[in-house]
N, C-alpha and C positions, 0 to 999 in steps of 0.2 A: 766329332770335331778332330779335325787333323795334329798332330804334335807341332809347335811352334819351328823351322831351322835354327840355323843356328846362327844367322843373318838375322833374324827376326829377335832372338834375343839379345844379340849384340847391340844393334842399332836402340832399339828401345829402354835398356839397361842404361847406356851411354848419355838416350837424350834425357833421362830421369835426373841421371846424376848430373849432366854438363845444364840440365833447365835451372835444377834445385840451387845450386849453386849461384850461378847468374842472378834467376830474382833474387835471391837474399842478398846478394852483394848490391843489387841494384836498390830495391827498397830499402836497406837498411832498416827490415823491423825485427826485434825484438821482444816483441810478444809473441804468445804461446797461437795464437787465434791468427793471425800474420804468419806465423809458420809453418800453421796446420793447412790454410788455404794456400798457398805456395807447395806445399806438399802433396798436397791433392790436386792444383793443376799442372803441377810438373809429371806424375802419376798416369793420368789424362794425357798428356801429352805423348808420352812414353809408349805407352799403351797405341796412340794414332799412329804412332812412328810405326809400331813393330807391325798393325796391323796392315798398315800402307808398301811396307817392302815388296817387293815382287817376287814370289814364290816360282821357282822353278817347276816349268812340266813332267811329270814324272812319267817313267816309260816302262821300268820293268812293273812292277806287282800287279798295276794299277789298269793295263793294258792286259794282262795273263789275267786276268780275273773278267773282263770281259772280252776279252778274245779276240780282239782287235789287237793285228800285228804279231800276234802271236801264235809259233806254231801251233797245232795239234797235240794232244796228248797222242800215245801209241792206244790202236785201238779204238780211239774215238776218230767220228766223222767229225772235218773240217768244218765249221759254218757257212756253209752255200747262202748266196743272194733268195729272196724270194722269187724271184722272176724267172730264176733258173730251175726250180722245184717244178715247178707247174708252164710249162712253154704254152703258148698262145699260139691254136692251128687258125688260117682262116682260109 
């Protein structure tokens, strides 16, 4: 599983604490059970935020590791097309 950026924590940190805040002001409850569910979906919430951000495409490691876009190591053959390996006489 990938490491969360740093967008992703921001944004869902933010919506936990600016959600938690809000219903309790809104509801005005003070019970424990009231603020545990409030808690839990502001949490919920949090969590959709950070996973809904738009992760950026990543280019270098992720690309050199399958060898798209990236050069050659010294010594190693380029990855040739299949088509080009074996040509078609007719």
């Amino acid at each position: 599983m990938p490491r969360p950026t740093a967008a992703q924590l921001a944004y869902g940190s933010a919506t936990v604490i600016v959600s938690t805040i809000a219903m309790l002001l809104l509801s005005q409850t003070s019970t424990g059970l009231g603020v545990a569910v409030i808690s839990a979906a502001s949490l919920a919430l949090g969590l959709l935020v950070a996973l809904t951000v738009p992760v950026p495409k990543r280019r270098g490691r992720h690309a050199a590791r399958t060898g798209a876009g990236a050069p050659a190591a010294e010594g190693t053959p380029a990855p040739q097309p299949a088509a080009a390996e074996h040509p078609v006489h007719h």
